[in-house]
Every structure is written in C-alpha cells, then in structure tokens.
C-alpha positions in Angstrom: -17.5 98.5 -21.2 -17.3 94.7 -20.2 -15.0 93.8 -22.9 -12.7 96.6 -21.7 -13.4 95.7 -17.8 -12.4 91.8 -18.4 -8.9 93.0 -20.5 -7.9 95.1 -17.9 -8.5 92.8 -15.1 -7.0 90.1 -17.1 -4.3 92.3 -18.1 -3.9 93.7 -14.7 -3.1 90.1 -13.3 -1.0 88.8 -16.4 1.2 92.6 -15.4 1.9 91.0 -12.1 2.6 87.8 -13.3 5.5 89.0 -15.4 6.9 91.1 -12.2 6.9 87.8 -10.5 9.2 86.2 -13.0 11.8 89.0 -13.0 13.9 90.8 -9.9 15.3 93.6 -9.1 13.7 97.3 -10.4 11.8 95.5 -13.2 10.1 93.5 -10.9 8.5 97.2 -9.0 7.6 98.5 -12.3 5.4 95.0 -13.3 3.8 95.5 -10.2 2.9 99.2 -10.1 1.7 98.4 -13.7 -0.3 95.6 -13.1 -1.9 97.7 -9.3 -2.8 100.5 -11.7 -4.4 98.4 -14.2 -6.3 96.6 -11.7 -7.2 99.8 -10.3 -8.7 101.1 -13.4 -11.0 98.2 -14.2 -12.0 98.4 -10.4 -13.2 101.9 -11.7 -14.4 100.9 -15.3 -16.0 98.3 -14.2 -18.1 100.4 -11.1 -18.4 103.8 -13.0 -21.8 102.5 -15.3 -24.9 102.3 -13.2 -25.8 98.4 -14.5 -26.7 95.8 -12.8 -23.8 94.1 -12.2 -25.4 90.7 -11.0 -27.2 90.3 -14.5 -24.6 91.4 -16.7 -22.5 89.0 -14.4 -22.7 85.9 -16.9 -21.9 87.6 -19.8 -18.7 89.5 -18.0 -17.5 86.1 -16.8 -17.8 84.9 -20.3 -15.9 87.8 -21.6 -13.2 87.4 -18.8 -12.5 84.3 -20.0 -11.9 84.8 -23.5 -9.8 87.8 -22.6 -7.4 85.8 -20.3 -7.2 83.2 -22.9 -5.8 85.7 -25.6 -3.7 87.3 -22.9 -1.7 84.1 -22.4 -1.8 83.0 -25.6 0.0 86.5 -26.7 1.5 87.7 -23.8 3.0 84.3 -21.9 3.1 81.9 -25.5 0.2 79.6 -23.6 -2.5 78.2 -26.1 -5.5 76.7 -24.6 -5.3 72.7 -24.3 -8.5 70.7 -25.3 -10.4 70.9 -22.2 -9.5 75.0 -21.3 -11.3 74.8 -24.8 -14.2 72.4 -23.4 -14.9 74.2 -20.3 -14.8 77.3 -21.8 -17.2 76.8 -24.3 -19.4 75.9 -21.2 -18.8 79.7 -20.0 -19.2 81.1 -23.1 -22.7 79.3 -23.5 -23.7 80.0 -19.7 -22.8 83.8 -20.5 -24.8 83.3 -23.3 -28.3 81.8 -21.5 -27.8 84.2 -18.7 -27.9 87.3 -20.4 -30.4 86.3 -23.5 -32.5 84.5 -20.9 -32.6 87.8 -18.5 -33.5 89.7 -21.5 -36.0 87.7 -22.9 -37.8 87.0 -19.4 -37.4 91.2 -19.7 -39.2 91.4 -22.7 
C-alpha cells in the first residue's frame, strides 16, 4: 500500500508538471489528472488503519525512489551523483526507522 501511495503522489505531481509545460485544453486535462491522482493516494494512503508516523520512514524512503523513476521515465531526468548520495541516506534512514521500530517491538 505504501509503494502504491508514494507512485501516486509522485505521479500525481509529475501529472501537473506536464500540464504546466503545455497550454491550452491539454493543459486542463494534466491538471484534472494529476488533482485526481493526488486525490486517490490522499485516500490510499488514509484508508489502512497504520500508524502512519512509524511507517513514516519507510514511506519517505519509498517516495523517493518512486519520484526518481518517475523522472527518469516520464521527464528523461537521471539522478546526478549526489540525488544518488542523499538518497541512499533516505533509503538507509527508512531502513533504521522501520527495522529499529520493529525490533524495539519485538
């Protein structure tokens, strides 16, 4: 459910990025795309009964790789050295977070 919450917030924003390159009727369907999308993860990511605050790290984690293979597909973008870097510091905070929570848990 987070991998699907962080593409379609991702997605969501990368929809209303491509409205705000084009004009004219285009531009309207981008958005209503992208406000749709955006509402559904709003609702994906609220339906489940978690708590979000400790799945938190690990969504922010998952966010992040998500947006990173939404602009390397959708906008040509591929990460630069230190997107790579400081993302392997989110990946490895997610990664404490939720296997510490668990752990401390258990």
């Amino acid at each position: 459910m987070l991998t699907l919450a962080a593409f379609l917030e991702s997605g969501g924003d990368a929809l209303i990025r491509k409205g705000l390159g084009v004009s004219g009727m285009p531009r309207g369907l981008w958005f209503v795309a992208g406000a749709v999308t955006l509402f559904v993860y709003g609702v994906v990511v609220n339906l489940p009964g978690w708590d979000f605050g400790r799945l938190l790290g690990v969504y922010v984690a998952l966010f992040f790789v998500a947006a990173q293979a939404i602009s390397y597909f959708a906008f040509g973008q591929a990460p630069t050295v230190p997107i790579l870097v400081g993302g392997a510091f989110i990946v490895i905070g997610g990664l404490i977070m939720t296997f510490w929570q668990q752990a401390a848990a258990g």
